[in-house]
C-alpha positions as CSV (number, residue, x, y, z in Angstrom):
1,X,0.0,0.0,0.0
2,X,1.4,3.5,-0.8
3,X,-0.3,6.9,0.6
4,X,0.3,9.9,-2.0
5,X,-0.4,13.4,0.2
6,X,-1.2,16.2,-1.6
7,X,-0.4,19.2,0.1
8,X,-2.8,22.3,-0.7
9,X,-2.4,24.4,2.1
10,X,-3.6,28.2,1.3
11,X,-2.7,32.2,2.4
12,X,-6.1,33.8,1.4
13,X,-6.5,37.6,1.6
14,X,-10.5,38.2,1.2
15,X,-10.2,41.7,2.3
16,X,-12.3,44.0,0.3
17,X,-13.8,48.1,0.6
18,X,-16.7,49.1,1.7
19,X,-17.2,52.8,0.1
20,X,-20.2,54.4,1.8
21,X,-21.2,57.3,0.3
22,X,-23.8,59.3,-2.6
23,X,-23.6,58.7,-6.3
24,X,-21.3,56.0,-6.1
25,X,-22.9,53.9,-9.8
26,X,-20.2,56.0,-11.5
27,X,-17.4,55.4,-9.3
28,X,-18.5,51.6,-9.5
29,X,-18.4,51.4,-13.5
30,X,-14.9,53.4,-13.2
31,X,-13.7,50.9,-11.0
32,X,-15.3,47.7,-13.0
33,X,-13.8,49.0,-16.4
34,X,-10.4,50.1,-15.4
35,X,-9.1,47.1,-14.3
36,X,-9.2,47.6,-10.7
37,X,-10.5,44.3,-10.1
38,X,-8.7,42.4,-13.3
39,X,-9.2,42.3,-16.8
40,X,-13.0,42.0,-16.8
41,X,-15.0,42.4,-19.9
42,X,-18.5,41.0,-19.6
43,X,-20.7,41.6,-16.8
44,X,-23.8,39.8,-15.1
45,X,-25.7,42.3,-13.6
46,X,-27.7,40.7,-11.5
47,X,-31.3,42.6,-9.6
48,X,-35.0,42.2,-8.9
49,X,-37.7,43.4,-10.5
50,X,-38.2,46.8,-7.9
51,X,-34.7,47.7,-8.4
52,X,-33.9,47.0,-12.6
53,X,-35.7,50.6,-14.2
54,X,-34.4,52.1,-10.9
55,X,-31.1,51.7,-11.2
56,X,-29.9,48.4,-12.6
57,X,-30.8,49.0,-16.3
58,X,-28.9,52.0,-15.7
59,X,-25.9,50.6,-14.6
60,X,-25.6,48.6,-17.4
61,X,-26.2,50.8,-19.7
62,X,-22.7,52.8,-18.0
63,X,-21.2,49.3,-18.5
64,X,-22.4,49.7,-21.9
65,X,-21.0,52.7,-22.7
66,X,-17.5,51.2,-21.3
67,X,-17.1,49.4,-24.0
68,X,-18.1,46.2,-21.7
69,X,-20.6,43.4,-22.3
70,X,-23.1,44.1,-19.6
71,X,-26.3,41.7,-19.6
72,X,-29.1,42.3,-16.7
73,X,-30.4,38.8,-15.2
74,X,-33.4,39.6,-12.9
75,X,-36.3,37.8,-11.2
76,X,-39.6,38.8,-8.7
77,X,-38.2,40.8,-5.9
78,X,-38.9,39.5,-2.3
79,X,-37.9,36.5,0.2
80,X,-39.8,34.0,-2.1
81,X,-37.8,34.2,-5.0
82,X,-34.0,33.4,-3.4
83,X,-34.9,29.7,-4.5
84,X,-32.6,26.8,-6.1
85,X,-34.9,27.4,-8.6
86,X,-34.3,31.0,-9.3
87,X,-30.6,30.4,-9.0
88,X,-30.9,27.9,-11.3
89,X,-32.7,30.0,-14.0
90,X,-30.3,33.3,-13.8
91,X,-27.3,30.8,-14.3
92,X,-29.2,28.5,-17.4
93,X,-29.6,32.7,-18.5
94,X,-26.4,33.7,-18.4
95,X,-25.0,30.4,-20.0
96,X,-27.1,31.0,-22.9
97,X,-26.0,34.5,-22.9
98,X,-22.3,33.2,-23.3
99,X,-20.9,34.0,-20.0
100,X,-18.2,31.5,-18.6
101,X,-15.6,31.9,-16.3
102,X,-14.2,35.0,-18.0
103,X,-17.1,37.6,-16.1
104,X,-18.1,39.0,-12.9
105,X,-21.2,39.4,-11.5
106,X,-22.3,42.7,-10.3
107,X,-25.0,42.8,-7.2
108,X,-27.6,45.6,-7.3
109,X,-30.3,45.7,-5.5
110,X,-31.2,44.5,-1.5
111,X,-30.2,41.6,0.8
112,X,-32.0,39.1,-1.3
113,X,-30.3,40.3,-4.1
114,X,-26.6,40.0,-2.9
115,X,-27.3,36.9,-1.5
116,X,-28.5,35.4,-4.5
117,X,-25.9,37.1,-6.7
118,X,-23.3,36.3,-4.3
119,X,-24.4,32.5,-4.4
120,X,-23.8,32.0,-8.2
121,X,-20.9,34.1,-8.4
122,X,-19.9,31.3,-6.2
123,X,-21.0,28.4,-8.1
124,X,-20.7,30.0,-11.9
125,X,-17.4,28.5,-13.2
126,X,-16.4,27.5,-9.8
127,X,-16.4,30.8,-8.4
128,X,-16.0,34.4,-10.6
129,X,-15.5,37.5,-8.6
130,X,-19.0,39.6,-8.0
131,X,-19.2,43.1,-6.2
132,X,-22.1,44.5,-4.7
133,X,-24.2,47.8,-5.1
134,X,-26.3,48.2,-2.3
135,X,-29.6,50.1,-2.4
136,X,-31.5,49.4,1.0
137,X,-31.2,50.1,4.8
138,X,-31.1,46.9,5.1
139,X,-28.6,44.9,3.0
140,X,-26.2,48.1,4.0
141,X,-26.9,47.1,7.4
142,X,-26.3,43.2,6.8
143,X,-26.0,41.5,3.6
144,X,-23.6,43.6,2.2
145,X,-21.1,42.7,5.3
146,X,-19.9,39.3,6.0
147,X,-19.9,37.2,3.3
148,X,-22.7,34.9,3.7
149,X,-24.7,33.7,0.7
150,X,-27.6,31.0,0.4
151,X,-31.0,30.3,-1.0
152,X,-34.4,29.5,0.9
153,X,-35.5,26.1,0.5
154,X,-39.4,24.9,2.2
155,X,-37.8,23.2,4.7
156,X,-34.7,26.0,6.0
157,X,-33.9,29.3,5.7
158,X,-30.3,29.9,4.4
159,X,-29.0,26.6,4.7
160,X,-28.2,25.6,1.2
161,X,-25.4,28.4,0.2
162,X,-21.1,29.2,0.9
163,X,-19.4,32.0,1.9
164,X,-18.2,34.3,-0.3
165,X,-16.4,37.2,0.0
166,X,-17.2,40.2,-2.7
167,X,-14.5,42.3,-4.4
168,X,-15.8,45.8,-3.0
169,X,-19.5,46.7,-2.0
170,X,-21.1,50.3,-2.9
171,X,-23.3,51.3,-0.3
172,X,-24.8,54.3,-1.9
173,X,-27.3,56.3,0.4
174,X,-28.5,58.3,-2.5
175,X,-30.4,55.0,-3.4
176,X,-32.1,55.0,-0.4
177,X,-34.5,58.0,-1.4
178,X,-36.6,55.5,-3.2
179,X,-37.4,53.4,0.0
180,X,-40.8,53.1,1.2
181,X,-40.8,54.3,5.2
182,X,-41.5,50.0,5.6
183,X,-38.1,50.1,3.6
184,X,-36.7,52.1,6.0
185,X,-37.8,50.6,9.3
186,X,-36.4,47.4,8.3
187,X,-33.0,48.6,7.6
188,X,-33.4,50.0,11.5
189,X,-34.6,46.2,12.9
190,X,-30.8,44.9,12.2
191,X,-29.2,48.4,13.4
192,X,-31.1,47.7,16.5
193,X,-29.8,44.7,16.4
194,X,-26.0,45.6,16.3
195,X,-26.5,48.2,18.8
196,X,-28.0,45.8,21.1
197,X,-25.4,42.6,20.8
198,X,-22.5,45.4,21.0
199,X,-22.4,49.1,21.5
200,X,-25.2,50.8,24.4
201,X,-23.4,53.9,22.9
202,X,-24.9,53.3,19.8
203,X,-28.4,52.2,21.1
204,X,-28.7,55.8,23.2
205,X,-27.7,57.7,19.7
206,X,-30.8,55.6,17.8
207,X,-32.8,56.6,20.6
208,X,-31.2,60.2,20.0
209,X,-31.7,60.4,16.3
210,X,-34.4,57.8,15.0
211,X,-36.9,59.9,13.4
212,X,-34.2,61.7,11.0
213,X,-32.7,58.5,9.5
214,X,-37.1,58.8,8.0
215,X,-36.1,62.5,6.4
216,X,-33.0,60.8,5.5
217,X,-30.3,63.4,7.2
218,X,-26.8,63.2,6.0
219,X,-25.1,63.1,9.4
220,X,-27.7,60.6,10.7
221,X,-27.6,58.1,7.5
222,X,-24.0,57.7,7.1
223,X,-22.8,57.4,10.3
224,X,-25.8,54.7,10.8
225,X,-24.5,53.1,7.6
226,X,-20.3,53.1,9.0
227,X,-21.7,52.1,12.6
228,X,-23.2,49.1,11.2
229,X,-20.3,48.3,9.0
230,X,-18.3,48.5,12.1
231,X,-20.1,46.7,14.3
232,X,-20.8,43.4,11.7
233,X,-17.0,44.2,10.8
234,X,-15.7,42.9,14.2
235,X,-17.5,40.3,14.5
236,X,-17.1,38.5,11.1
237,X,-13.2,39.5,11.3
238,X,-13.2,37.6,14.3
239,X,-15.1,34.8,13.3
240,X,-15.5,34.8,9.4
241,X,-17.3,31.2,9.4
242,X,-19.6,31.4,12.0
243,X,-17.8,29.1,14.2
244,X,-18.8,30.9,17.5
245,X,-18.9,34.3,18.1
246,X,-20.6,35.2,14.6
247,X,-23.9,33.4,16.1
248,X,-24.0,36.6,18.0
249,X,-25.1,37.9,14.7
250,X,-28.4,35.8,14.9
251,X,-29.5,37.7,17.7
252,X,-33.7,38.2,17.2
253,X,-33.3,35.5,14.3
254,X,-34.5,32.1,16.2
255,X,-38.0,33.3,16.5
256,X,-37.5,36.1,13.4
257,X,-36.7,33.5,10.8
258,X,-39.6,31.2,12.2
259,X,-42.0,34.1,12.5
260,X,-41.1,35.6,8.7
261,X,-41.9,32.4,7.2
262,X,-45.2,31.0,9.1
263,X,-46.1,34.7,7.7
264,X,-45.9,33.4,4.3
265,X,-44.2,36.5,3.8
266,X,-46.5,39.2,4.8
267,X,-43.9,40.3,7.3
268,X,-40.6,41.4,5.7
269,X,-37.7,40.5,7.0
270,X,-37.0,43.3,9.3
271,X,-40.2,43.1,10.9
272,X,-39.8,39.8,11.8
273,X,-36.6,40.5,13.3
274,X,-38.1,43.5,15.2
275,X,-40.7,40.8,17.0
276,X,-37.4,38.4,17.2
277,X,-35.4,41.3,19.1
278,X,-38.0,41.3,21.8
279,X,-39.0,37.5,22.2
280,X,-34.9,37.7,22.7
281,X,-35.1,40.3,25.0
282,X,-38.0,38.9,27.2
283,X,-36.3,35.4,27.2
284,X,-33.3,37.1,28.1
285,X,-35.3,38.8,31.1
286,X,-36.8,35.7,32.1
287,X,-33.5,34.2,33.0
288,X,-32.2,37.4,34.9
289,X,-29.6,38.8,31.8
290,X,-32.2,41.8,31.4
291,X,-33.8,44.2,33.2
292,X,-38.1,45.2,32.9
293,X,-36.5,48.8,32.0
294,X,-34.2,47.6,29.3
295,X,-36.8,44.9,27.3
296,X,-39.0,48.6,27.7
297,X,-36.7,50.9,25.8
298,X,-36.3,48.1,23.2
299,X,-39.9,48.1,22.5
300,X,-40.1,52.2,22.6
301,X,-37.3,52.1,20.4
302,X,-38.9,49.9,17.5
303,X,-42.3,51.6,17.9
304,X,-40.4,55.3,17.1
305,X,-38.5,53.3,14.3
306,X,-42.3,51.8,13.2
307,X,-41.6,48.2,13.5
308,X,-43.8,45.6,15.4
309,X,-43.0,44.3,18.7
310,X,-45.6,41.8,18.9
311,X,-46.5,38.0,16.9
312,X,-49.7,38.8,14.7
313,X,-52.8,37.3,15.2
314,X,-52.5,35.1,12.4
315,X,-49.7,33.6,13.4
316,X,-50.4,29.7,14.3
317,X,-48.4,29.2,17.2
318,X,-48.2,25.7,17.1
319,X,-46.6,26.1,13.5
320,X,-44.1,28.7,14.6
321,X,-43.2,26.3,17.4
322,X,-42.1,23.9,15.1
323,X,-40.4,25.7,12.5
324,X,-37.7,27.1,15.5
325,X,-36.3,24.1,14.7
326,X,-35.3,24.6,11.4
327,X,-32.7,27.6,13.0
328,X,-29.6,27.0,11.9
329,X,-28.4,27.0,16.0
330,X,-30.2,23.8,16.2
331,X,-27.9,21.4,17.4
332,X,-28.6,17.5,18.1
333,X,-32.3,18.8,18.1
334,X,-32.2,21.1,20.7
335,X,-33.3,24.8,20.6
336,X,-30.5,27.0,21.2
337,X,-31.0,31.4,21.2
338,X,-28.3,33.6,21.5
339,X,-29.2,36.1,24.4
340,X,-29.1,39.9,25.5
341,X,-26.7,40.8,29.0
342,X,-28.2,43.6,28.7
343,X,-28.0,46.6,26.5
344,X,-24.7,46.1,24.4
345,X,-23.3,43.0,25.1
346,X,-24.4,38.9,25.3
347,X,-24.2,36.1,27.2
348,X,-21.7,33.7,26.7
349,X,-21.4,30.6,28.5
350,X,-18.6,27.4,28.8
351,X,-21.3,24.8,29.2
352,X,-20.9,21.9,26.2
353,X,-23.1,23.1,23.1
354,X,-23.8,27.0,24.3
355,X,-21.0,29.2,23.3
356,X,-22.7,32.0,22.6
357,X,-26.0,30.2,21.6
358,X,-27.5,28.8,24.9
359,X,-29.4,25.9,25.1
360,X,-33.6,26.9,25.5
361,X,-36.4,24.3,26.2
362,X,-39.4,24.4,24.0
363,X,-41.3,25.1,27.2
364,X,-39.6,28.3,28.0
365,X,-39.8,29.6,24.6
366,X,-43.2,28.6,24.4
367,X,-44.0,30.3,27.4
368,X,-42.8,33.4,25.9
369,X,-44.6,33.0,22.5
370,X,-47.7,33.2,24.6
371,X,-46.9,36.3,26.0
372,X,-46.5,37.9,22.8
C-alpha cells in the first residue's frame, strides 16, 4: 500500500472596501472597467424586479457605454424568490447569454439580491468575482457585510449556500431616497440589532436620532451606515465562518426567521426581526440577563423606528413552534437562542453546546410566545 499526500495548504486575503457614500454607480463602473479588479470584460448584472428601471438597467447601460458586455439577469423581488430554482434559471440565463468563467457578476439591489448574486458568483465556473451595489437600509446594514450567501428552501432558511467574499461593496445612500418608510424601518430592525449585541453607545444615539434617518439626514444616514459596517466588521473578522462568536449575529433571528416564514411572507424581514429582538429580549429577562427597563426601551425604540413588537394574530403558534427548529443554532435537536446581557453586550457561557447560543427548552420559549 502506498499513501500519496497532496499538500494544498492556502494564504487567502478576502479583504475588500466598503465605500459608503452618494452617487457611487459611476465610481463603480470606473472601477469595474479600469481594471481595478482584473481584466474584466463582460458583466452579469444581476437585480430584482423593484430595483432593474431604478437603477440596474442604468448601470448597465454605464457598463455599456465602457465598451463592456453588460447583460441584466433579474427575477420577482422579495424572500420568495431566493430559491434553487431562481438560481438555477439566472445561471441557465447567463450560460445561454455566453458568459463563462471570463465575467463578474455585479449585485444591485437589496439583501436578497446579494445573497442570490453572491451565491452563483460562487458556483458559476467555480467561483467568478462579484461586487455588490447596495440600495437598502437593510442589505447596508447586513447583507452587504460578512460574506454569507444562500438560497431559501421549504424546509430552511439559508441553509443551502457558501461563503463568499465580494470584491468591494457600494453602499450608496442616495439610493435609499426611493425606500418606502416600511423600507426604512427594516434597515433599522438589524441596526437595533448591532447596537443591542455590541455598542449601548450606539443604542442611546438611535434613541437620539431615530426619526431623521425617515427624512434621511446626512449626518444621521452615514454614520448609521459606517456604525453598522463596524459593528458586523468585528464580528465576522473575528469569526468569518460562524464558528462561535458570529452566532451573535443571529441575535432576534431564532424566533424572526420562524415568524417571517409562518407569515408566508406578509412580514418582511426586518419586521420579523423587530418581534425576534423582543421575544430575545424577554427570554433574556426571564432568565435574569435583562432588566423590565431595558426589554422597555427596546420596545419604545422599534415603535419610534415603526416596527412591530408583537406575533400577529394570524400567526399559528403551534406552527411557529415547530419551524424554530429549522434555525440554523439547532444542534442535536435542541433549541439554542443567542441572548441579551443587557444593552450592548451577550451572554456567553462554557457549558458543552452554548457558546454564545445557549441551550432553551421548548417550554420556555413557548412560554414566551404566549406572552406575545
Amino acid at each position: 500500500m502506498s499513501v500519496f499526500e497532496c499538500s494544498l495548504v492556502k494564504t487567502v486575503d478576502d479583504s475588500y472596501e466598503i465605500e459608503i457614500g452618494r452617487a457611487l454607480a459611476d465610481t463603480m463602473v470606473d472601477e469595474l472597467t479600469s481594471g481595478v479588479f482584473g481584466k474584466y470584460k463582460k458583466f452579469a448584472v444581476i437585480t430584482d424586479s423593484n430595483v432593474l428601471e431604478l437603477y440596474a438597467e442604468d448601470i448597465a447601460k454605464k457598463l455599456q457605454d465602457k465598451g463592456a458586455v453588460a447583460e441584466l439577469f433579474s427575477f420577482a423581488a422579495g424572500e420568495k424568490s431566493k430559491t434553487r430554482e431562481v438560481k438555477a434559471f439566472i445561471e441557465d440565463s447567463m450560460l445561454a447569454c455566453g458568459f463563462r468563467r471570463d465575467c463578474m457578476v455585479v449585485a444591485v439591489g437589496g439583501g436578497v439580491v446579494s445573497d442570490l448574486a453572491g451565491f452563483i458568483a460562487g458556483t458559476f465556473g467555480r467561483g467568478v468575482p462579484f461586487v455588490i451595489y447596495s440600495t437598502t437600509l437593510l442589505s447596508a446594514a447586513d447583507a452587504s457585510i460578512g460574506g454569507k450567501t444562500a438560497v431559501d428552501t421549504p424546509l430552511a432558511t439559508n441553509l443551502i449556500g457558501l461563503f463568499n467574499q465580494p470584491k468591494k461593496v457600494y453602499i450608496d445612500i442616495d439610493t435609499w431616497k426611493t425606500l418606502s418608510q416600511r423600507d426604512i424601518s427594516c434597515g433599522l430592525a438589524e441596526t437595533v440589532k448591532h447596537a443591542l449585541i455590541a455598542d449601548e453607545s450606539f443604542f442611546d444615539y438611535l434613541e437620539e436620532n431615530i426619526e431623521k434617518v425617515f427624512t434621511l439626514d446626512d449626518e444621521v444616514c452615514e454614520h448609521i451606515a459606517h456604525e453598522n459596517c463596524r459593528v458586523k466588521y468585528e464580528v465576522v473578522m473575528k469569526d468569518e465562518r460562524e464558528s462561535s462568536l458570529r452566532e451573535i449575529l443571529n441575535l432576534g433571528h431564532t424566533v424572526g426567521r420562524a415568524v417571517e416564514t409562518v407569515s408566508d411572507y406578509k412580514l418582511l424581514h426586518g419586521e420579523a426581526v423587530a418581534i425576534g429582538l423582543v421575544a430575545a429580549s424577554m427570554l433574556s429577562q426571564s432568565l435574569g440577563f435583562v432588566s423590565q427597563e431595558q426589554t422597555d426601551r427596546l420596545r419604545k425604540l422599534l415603535d419610534r423606528a415603526k416596527l412591530p413588537s408583537q406575533i400577529p394574530q394570524y400567526i399559528d403558534k403551534s406552527e411557529l413552534t415547530r419551524k424554530l427548529y429549522t434555525d440554523k443554532k439547532v444542534k442535536d435537536g435542541k433549541l439554542r437562542f443567542v441572548l441579551q446581557k443587557g444593552i450592548g453586550d451577550v451572554v456567553y457561557t462554557d457549558a458543552v453546546g452554548a457558546g454564545y447560543a445557549m441551550p432553551i427548552s421548548e417550554e420556555q420559549i413557548k412560554a414566551i410566545i404566549e406572552k406575545m
